[in-house]
C-alpha positions, 0 to 999 in steps of 0.5 A: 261371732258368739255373744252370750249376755248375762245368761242364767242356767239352772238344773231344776231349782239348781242354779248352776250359771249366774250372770255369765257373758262372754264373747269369742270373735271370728278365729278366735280361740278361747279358753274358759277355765275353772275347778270341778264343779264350776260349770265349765260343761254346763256353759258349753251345753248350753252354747251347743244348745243341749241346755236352755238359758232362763234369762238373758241372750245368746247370739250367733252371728247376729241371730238369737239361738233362743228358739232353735232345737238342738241340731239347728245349732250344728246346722248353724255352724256350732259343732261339739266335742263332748266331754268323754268323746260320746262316740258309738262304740260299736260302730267303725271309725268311718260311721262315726265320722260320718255321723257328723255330717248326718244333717242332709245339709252338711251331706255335700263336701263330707268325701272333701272334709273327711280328707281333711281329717286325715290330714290332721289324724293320719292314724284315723285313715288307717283305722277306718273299719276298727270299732270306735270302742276298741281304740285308746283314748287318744285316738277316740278324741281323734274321732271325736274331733274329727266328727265335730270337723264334718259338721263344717263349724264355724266355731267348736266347742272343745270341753276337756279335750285332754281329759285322761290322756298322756302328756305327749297325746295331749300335746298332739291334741293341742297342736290338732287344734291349733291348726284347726284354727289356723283353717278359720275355724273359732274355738271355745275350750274348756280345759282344766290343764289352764297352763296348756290351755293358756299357751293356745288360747287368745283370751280367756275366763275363769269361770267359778260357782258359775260366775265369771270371776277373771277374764282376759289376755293369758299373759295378763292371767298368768300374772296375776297372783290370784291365778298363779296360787289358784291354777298354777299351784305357786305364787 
């Protein structure tokens, strides 16, 4: 579904992606892991359309997104949940939902596919005319992921969906994704809590210095003693 081959991204001067390819086939959810600094964000950005490759390619089902503008990708079916949520604080629950099927060509099914977030979030139909900026944290990756769902993606990009929360909301979270999947939908995630990340993903990469270093089954990963001192704190 998503092919990205060996892509450079620089801010500026500053080269923050070197060479990165990775793959992530239809259904298929995939993790990219890394520390701070590594250019997890910036690969997601990038796939979202918010950042411009300088070389190599990007594929969408067969088509380049090269030349597309930023919301020609959610059009496309690429739908983003943001690092720190990005929600309108100062609008309701229903208008920040809303916002993501703004495009005239997602309008048609939204009544539909805002059920389906109910579905998922019940708490969100309950909170439908409470301002986005007055719910916690957990409940604003609830909008946040749900908005991303009214875009109808094909494939979401989630960069650190956990970030800040309790442990037993992110358990919540993760759950919410993987039944996200299980309604056909590819996912892309970017997490630093790899053992949690691990446990949902079916492939993975280690991203480090913005470079691609590891890839592959997180069994395979776990094992591995490089990964274990690095990410999961023993040998």
């Amino acid at each position: 579904m998503l092919e990205l081959r060996e892509i450079d991204v620089y801010y500026g001067h500053a080269q923050a992606l070197a060479g990165v390819s990775l793959t992530v086939g239809p259904q298929e959810i995939v993790a990219v892991l890394g520390a701070n600094g590594a250019g997890k964000t910036t690969l997601v950005n990038t796939i979202a359309g918010m950042l411009r490759i300088r070389r190599g390619a990007i594929r969408f089902e067969g088509q380049s997104l090269h030349e597309l503008k930023p919301h020609q990708f959610c059009e496309r079916g690429i739908a983003l949940v943001p690092e720190g949520r990005r929600l309108f604080p100062h609008m309701t629950v229903r208008e920040n939902l809303e916002m993501g099927a703004y495009a005239p060509s997602l309008r048609q099914g939204a009544a539909e596919r805002m059920e389906q977030v109910f579905q998922l979030f019940p708490v969100l139909k309950q909170r439908l005319n409470q301002l986005a900026g007055t719910m916690s944290g957990g409940e604003r990756q609830m909008v946040a992921i749900g908005r991303a769902l009214m875009a109808r993606p094909k494939l979401l990009l989630a960069d650190e969906p956990s970030l800040g929360l309790a442990p037993k909301v992110t358990e919540a979270l993760f759950a919410a994704l993987a039944e996200i999947n299980r309604m056909g939908v590819a996912i892309l995630i970017v997490e630093q809590q790899v053992p949690k990340a691990l446990a949902l993903a079916h492939r993975a990469y280690i991203l480090e210095q913005g470079r691609v270093v590891r890839e592959g089954h997180p069994p395979d990963l776990l094992r591995d003693p490089e990964v274990k001192r690095a990410y999961l704190g023993h040998e």
